[in-house]
C-alpha positions, 0 to 999 in steps of 0.5 A: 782475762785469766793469764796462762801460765807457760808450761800448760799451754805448752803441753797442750801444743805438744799434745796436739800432733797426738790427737785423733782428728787425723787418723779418725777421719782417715779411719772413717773415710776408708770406711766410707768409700763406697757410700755416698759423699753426702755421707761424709760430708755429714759426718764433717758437719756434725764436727763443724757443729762442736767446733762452733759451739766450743768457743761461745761454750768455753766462754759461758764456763769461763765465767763461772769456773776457772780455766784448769776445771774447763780443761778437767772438763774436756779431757773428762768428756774425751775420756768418758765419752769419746773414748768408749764410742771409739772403741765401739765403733772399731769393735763393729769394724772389719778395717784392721791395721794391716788393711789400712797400710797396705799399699799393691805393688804397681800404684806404690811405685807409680812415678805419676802417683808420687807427682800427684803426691806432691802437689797435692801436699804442696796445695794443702800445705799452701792452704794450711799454712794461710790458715794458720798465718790468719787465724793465729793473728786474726785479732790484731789484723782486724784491730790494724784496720782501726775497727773497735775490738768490741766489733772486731770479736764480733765479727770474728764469730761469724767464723764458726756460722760460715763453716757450718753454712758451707758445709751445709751446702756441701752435704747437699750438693757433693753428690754432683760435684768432685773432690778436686772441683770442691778442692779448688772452690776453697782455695779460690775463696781462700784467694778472695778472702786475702784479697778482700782483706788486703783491698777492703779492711778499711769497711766493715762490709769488707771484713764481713766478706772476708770472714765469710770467705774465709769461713767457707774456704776453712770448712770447704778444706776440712772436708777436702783434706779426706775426701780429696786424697781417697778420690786421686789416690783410692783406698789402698794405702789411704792412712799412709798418704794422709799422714805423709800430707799431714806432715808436710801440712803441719810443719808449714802450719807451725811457722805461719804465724811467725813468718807473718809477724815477722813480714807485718813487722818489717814491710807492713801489713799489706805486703804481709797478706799479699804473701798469703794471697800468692800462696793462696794462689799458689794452692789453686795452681797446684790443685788445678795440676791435680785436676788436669793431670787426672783429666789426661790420664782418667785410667789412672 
């Protein structure tokens, strides 16, 4: 395998906080409030699709390129083909700066508003930082259960299937279900997935499940990170909650997989999981709070 010098590798790490993942998709979700939600779950499928394809993809062009013309490549397709689709999409928009920041005065200052603020960025931080933990650590977890890493990168690509096949199932059955019942849907199978991990990691049939559940957990959040804060908090100032939640998100996620190297080294690999585990249930809670609070004060 190809060896990555240090200073690429940290450029693209510093990169990613500035990428348009985040304010496109709060871009598109302001859009979209008043269209159907399998509207939106549509567009995170189609993004699902790319993800899935990137890894068998870059692995194809690994084989006969190095990985400076694959990186060439992908930064020729964002800046010859993402670039200009963005800007002829915000040319037919009527969303501008202003629309997207501005916050009316009685729902800024809402104390039950900045509670459900709250739990909402500890229940995604929670999500996330499990998410990171597993997915930065993912091979040598599987390899600590004595499956073969020929098997081990098998079953690891059931990953990517698992996404868009939830995802599938959100984009028919979103119109019926809200944003907070999907919401809690994932975390419980993110819970399962820790726990069928933690419990079962000694059978193959036990890591399929996991990844599955895994899987299905990951696809399920991507399209609750945006529909969930439009849902609970509404349009106005839409951008700039998301982006105080992606703060809280990100800085938890960026030291997930050191605090799971670091439990694993010292306590061992099943106490390591169960403190994923307690914060995979940890999210369901604080989402459940979410979703009870609403139900109290449905005016809100």
């Amino acid at each position: 395998m190809q060896s990555f010098s240090r200073s690429p590798y940290s450029a693209c790490n510093l990169r990613r906080p500035f990428s348009f993942t985040r304010p496109h998709s709060c871009f598109w979700f302001s859009e979209m409030r008043f269209m159907p939600k399998g509207q939106i779950a549509l567009l995170t499928l189609i993004v699902a699709f790319s993800s899935t394809l990137f890894w068998p993809l870059t692995s194809l062009l690994l084989a006969s390129i190095s990985w400076r013309q694959v990186c060439w490549i992908y930064g020729g397709c964002n800046v010859l083909l993402a670039l200009p689709l963005i800007h002829l999409a915000l040319g037919g928009s009527s969303v501008t700066l202003g629309h997207q920041r501005k916050v009316h005065g009685p729902q800024a200052r809402s104390f039950s508003k900045l509670i459900d603020l709250v739990l909402v960025s500890v229940g995604f931080s929670l999500t996330t930082f499990v998410f990171s933990a597993l997915l930065g650590r993912m091979i040598p977890i599987l390899s600590s259960t004595g499956l073969e890493m020929e098997r081990t990168a098998l079953v690891s690509t059931l990953f990517g299937p698992s996404q868009v096949a939830v995802r599938l199932f959100a984009a028919s059955f979103t119109e019926r279900v809200s944003p907070i019942q999907l919401t809690m849907l994932s975390c419980v199978m993110l819970s399962a997935a820790t726990f069928v991990i933690m419990l079962a990691s000694h059978t193959l049939v036990g890591i399929v499940i996991f990844i599955a559940f895994f899987g299905f957990s990951s696809g399920l959040n991507s399209i609750c990170r945006g529909s969930l804060p439009l849902s609970v908090f509404g349009p106005d100032g839409y951008g700039t909650r998301v982006g105080l939640i992606t703060t809280f998100r990100l800085s938890t996620a960026s030291f997930a997989p050191f605090f799971f190297s670091f439990i694993q080294s010292h306590y061992g690999i099943v106490l390591a999981l169960a403190s994923l585990a307690l914060c995979a249930i940890g999210s369901t809670l604080s989402f459940a709070f979410v979703s009870a609070r609403s139900k109290r004060e449905p005016s809100r």
